[in-house]
Structure formats: C-alpha cells, structure tokens
C-alpha positions in Angstrom: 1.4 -15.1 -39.5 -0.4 -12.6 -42.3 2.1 -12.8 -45.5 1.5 -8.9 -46.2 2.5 -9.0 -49.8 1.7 -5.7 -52.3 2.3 -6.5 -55.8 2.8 -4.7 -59.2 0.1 -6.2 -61.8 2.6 -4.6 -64.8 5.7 -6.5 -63.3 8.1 -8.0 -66.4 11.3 -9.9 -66.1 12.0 -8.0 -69.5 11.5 -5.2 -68.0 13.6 -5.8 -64.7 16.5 -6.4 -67.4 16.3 -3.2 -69.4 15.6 -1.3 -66.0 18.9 -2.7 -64.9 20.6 -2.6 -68.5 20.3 1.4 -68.9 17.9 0.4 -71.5 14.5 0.9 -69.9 12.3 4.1 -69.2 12.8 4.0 -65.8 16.6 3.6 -66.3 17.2 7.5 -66.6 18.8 7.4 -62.9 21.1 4.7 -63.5 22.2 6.3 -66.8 23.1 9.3 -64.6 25.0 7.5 -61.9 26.9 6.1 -64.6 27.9 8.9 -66.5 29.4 10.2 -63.1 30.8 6.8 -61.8 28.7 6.6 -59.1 26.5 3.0 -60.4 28.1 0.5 -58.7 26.6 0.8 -55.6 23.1 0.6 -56.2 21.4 0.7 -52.7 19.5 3.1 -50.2 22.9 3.6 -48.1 22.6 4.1 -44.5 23.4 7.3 -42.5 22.9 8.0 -39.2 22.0 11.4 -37.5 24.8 14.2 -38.9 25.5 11.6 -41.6 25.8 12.8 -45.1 23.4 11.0 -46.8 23.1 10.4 -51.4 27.1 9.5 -51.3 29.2 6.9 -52.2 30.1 6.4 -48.5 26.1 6.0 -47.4 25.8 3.1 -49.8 29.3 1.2 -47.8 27.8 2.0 -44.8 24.9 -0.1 -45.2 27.1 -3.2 -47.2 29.2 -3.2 -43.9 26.6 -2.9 -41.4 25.2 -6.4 -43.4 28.3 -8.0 -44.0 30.0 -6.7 -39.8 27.2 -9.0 -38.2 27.0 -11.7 -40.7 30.7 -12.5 -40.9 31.4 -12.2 -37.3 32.8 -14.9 -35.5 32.1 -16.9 -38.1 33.9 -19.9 -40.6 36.8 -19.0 -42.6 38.0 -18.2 -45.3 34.8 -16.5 -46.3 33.0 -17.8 -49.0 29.8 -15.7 -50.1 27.0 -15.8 -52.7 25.9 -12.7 -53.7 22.0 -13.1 -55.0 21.4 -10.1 -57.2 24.6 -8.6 -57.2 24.1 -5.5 -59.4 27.1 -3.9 -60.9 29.5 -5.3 -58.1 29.4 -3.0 -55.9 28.4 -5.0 -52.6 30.8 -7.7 -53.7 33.7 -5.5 -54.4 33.5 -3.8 -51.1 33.1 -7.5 -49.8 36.5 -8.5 -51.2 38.5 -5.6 -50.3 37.4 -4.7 -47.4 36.5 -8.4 -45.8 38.5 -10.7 -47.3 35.7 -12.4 -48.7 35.8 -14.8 -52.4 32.8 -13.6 -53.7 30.1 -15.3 -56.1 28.0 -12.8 -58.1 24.9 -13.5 -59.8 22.7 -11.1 -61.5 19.4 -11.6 -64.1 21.2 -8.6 -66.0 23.5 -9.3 -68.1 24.8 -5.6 -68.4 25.2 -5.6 -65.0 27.3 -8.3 -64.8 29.2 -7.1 -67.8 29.7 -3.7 -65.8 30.6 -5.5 -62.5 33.6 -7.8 -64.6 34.8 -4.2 -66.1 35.2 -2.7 -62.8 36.8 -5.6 -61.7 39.2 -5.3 -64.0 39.6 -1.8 -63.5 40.7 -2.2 -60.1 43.2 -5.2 -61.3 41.2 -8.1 -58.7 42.8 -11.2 -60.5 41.1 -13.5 -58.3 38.6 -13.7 -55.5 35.6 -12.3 -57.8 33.3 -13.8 -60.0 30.6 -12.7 -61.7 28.2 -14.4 -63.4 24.1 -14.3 -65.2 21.4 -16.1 -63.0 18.2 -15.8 -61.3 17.2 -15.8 -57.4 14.0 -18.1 -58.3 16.6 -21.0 -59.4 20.0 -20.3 -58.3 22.8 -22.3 -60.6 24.5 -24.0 -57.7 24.4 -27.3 -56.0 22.6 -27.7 -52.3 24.6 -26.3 -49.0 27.7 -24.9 -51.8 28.1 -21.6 -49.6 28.5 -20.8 -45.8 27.2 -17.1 -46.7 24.8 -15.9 -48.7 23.3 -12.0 -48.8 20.6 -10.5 -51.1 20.8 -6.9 -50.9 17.6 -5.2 -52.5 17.0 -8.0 -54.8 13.7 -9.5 -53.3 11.5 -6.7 -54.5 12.5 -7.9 -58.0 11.8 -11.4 -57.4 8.0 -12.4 -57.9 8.0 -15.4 -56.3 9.0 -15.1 -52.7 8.7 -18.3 -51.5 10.7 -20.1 -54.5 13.4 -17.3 -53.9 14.2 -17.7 -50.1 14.0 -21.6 -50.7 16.3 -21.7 -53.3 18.8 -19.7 -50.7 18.4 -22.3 -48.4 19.3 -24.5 -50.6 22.5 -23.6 -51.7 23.4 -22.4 -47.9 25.4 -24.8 -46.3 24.4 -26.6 -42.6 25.3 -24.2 -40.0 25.3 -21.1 -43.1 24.6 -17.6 -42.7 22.5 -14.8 -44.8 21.5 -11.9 -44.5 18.9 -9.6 -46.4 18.6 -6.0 -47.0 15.5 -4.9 -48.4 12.4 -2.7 -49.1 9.0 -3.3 -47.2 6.1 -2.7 -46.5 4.5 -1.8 -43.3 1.6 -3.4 -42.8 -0.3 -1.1 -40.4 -0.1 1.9 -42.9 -1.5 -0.3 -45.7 -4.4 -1.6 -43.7 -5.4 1.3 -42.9 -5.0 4.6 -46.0 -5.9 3.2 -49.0 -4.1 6.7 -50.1 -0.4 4.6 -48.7 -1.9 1.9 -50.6 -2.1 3.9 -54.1 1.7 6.0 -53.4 2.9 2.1 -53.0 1.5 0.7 -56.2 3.1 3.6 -58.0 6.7 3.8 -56.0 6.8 -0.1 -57.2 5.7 0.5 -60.8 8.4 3.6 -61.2 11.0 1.1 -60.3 10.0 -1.9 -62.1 9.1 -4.3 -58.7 7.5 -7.1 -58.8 6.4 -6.9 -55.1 7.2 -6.2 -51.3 6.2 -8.0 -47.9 6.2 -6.7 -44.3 9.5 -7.3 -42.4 8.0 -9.8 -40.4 6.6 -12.1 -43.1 10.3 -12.3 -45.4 11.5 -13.6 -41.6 8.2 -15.6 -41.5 9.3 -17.3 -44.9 12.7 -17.8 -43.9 11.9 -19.4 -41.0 10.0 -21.8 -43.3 12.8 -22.4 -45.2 15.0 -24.4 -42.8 16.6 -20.6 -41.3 17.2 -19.4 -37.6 16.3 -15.2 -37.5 19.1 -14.2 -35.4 18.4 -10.5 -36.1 15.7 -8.5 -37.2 16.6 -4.5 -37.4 14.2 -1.6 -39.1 16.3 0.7 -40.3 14.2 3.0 -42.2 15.0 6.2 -40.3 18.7 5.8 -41.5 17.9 5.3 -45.0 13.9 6.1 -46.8 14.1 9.1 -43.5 17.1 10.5 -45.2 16.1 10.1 -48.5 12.9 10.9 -47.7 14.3 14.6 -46.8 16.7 15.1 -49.8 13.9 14.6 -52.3 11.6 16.9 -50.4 14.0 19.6 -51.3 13.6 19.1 -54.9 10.1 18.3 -55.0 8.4 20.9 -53.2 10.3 22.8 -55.9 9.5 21.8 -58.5 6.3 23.8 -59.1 9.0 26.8 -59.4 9.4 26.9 -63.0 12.6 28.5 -62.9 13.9 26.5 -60.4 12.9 23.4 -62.3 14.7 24.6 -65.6 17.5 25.4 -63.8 17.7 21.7 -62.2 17.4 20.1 -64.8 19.8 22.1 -67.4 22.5 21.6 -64.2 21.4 17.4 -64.4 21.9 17.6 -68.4 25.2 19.5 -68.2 26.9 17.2 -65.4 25.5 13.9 -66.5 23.4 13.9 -70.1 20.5 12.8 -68.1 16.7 14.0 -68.6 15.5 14.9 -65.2 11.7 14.7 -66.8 12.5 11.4 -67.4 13.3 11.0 -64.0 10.6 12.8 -62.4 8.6 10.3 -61.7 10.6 8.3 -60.0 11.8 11.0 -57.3 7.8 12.0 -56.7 6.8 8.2 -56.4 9.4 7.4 -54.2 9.0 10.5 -52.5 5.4 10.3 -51.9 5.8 6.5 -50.9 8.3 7.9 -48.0 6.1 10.5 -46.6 3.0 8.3 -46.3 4.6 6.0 -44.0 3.7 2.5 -45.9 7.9 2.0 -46.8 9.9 0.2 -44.7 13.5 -0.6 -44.9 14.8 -3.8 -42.7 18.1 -6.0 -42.3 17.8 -9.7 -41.6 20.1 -12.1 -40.2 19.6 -15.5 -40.3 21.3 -19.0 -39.7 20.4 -22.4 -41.6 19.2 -25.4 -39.3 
C-alpha cells in the first residue's frame, strides 16, 4: 500500500499553537468565531442535501455521526479520549448528549483554557476534563481508554505513524476509535500538478503539517494493532458544501464594492479583518474545486 503523504515544508509546532491560540496570522477566523460565540466547534460539519450548511448545528452533525457508530453497542459507562480536543466542543456535545466522561487533550493551551471556561459556563461539575498534551506522546498509560476519537487533529500531527501508535497504545483490548479528518485524494494529485500546488497552499494557510489519502491513515492503523470496521468519504457532505458557500464570496470578490461592503459588514459584527482572512477562504476554496481534498470518517477496533 502507497502512503500518499503531502506535506508543508513551513510546518511549526509554534505556529500550530498561536494558530490555535488567536495569536497567529492565520488565526483571523477563529478570532471571528469567537467574538460571535461560535469557536467551540471547530470542524467542517456535515450536511446532507437541503441541509443548512456553516452553522452550529453542521458541526454536531458530524460529532454525532462519529461518536452514533463508535459508541454503539458498545462497553459502558463510556469512557473517551479526546486527541486534539480544541475548545471542547466535540467533548461537550460528547457529555451531554452521550453520556460520555470525557478526557481532553490539546497542544494549545488557550484552547484548553477556553474549553475549562465553557465548561464552567454551562455548570459540568464532573464528567469533563481538560487538559495540555500532544498526539505524538499522549500522557497516559497503555489500554487506559475503551474509546478514543481524533477529530481533525491528524493534519496537525507531523508524524503519522508515531501519532496513530501512540492511540493504540493507550486504547484498551477490544477499544474503539474513530477519526475524522482531511485527505488527500491520491488520483488528483498524481495526476494535476495544478491540485498539487492549491494543496500546498490550502495546508500552509492553515498551518498543517501534512495529509494522507484515506486509505493509507486506515493502512497505518491497521499497522498499529486496529481492526477498520468502517471506512466512509464524506466529502460531498462537508468540503461540497463548503466548497459552494465560499464560491459565493469569492467569485465576488473582484467586485470592489461588493468586497468593501463584506468586509465593513465582517468588522461591524465581529472586529475581524476579512483581508486577513482572504487567503484562507481562496486557498481552501481553490483546494475544494480542484478535486485533491478529501474528507473521511474511520472506525476502527484494537486487536
């Protein structure tokens, strides 16, 4: 099996910590989200056809869609590692909507910080915990948790290998996890070295280290001492979405007055500089229509 891997030369942990910490030049989004509450879920969502897509409900889609399938039928009470947990989001929704104690670990420590403050927001005394730590060498001791998700955290992990191994590691015999992430498809890179160039810049707009193909994160898990159970592209009910919502603003953008007026409209609701994020939304928009993004959910069961 071909380990499709595409990497960002430019890739910093420091810069995976400011990008997550509101700190970073590419943090202009996430200083928007925040300013309108809307951070804690930090994902691509997932909306079917008629499905309104860039709202809070999109993002819970897709945590359930993970969590339905890996907590079925399974062992109870429900004890889960969360592997780049973000501002809490994923967990949160966990908690409250699955019964689930919750383990959260995050390289950023504003992002922990955020994801303790909401918890105390919403008056969760127990059942949540939050905590600092990376997905190359996870703080906790061999088969500690029967579940285990990473929800878009690989991309920011530059070692692959080290970071699915460690998850088999802490997942207990019999253990379940399940990955939602950013890929690559494989067949579009081989072939347009165009794809090739909208993928380098897509990763360095969002601070990546890297992406695979779908079939070689199931290739390394596999490796790893994990069953697949289920394999599922999902990328026309998340990137096809998204893919349409930015197309709206970019092949505006040109329109001067249209610009000035989207971007005095982002700087009254939020305070944000839509320069700033400019080219984010073009990068990740012309990564989308070129066909080299993929978006998959994996299942898997430890040996």
């Amino acid at each position: 099996m071909a380990n499709w891997q595409i990497s960002n030369p430019d890739f910093s942990r420091e810069a995976v910590i400011a990008h997550f910490g509101d700190e970073g030049p590419h943090a202009e989004f996430y200083r928007m989200l925040r300013a309108v509450d809307r951070d804690l879920d930090l994902n691509c969502g997932y909306s079917g056809p008629g499905r309104r897509h860039w709202s809070p409900k999109s993002h819970l889609r897709l945590v359930d869609r993970l969590a339905k399938r890996l907590f079925r039928k399974g062992p109870r009470p429900i004890r889960l590692l969360d592997v780049g947990c973000g501002r809490g989001g994923p967990a949160i929704r966990a908690h409250e909507q699955w019964g689930a104690d919750v383990t959260g670990m995050d390289v950023s420590p504003y992002a922990v910080r955020r994801a303790v403050e909401e918890t105390r927001k919403r008056a969760i005394l127990e059942g949540l915990y939050f905590r600092s730590g990376d997905g190359m060498n996870i703080p906790y001791s061999d088969g500690e948790f029967p579940y285990v998700w990473a929800i878009e955290t690989a991309a920011y992990v530059p070692d692959k290998i080290r970071f699915v191994s460690e998850i088999g590691r802490v997942l207990a015999p019999g253990g379940r996890f399940a990955m939602a992430e950013v890929a690559v498809d494989e067949h579009v890179a081989a072939g347009s070295r165009f794809a090739l160039d909208c993928l380098g810049r897509f990763l360095a707009a969002w601070d990546m280290a890297s992406v695979e193909s779908l079939e070689s994160y199931a290739g390394r898990m596999e490796a790893s001492g994990m069953s697949v159970t289920r394999r599922e592209d999902a990328t026309a009910y998340t990137f096809r979405p998204h893919g349409k919502r930015l197309g709206r603003l970019v092949r505006h953008w040109d329109n001067r007055l249209f610009y000035r007026a989207a971007a005095w409209y982002v700087r009254r609701k939020t305070n944000a500089d839509l320069d700033l994020m400019r080219e984010q939304l073009e990068a990740t928009f012309e990564a989308i229509e070129s066909g080299v993004l993929r978006y998959g959910l994996l299942w898997a069961t430890k040996v």
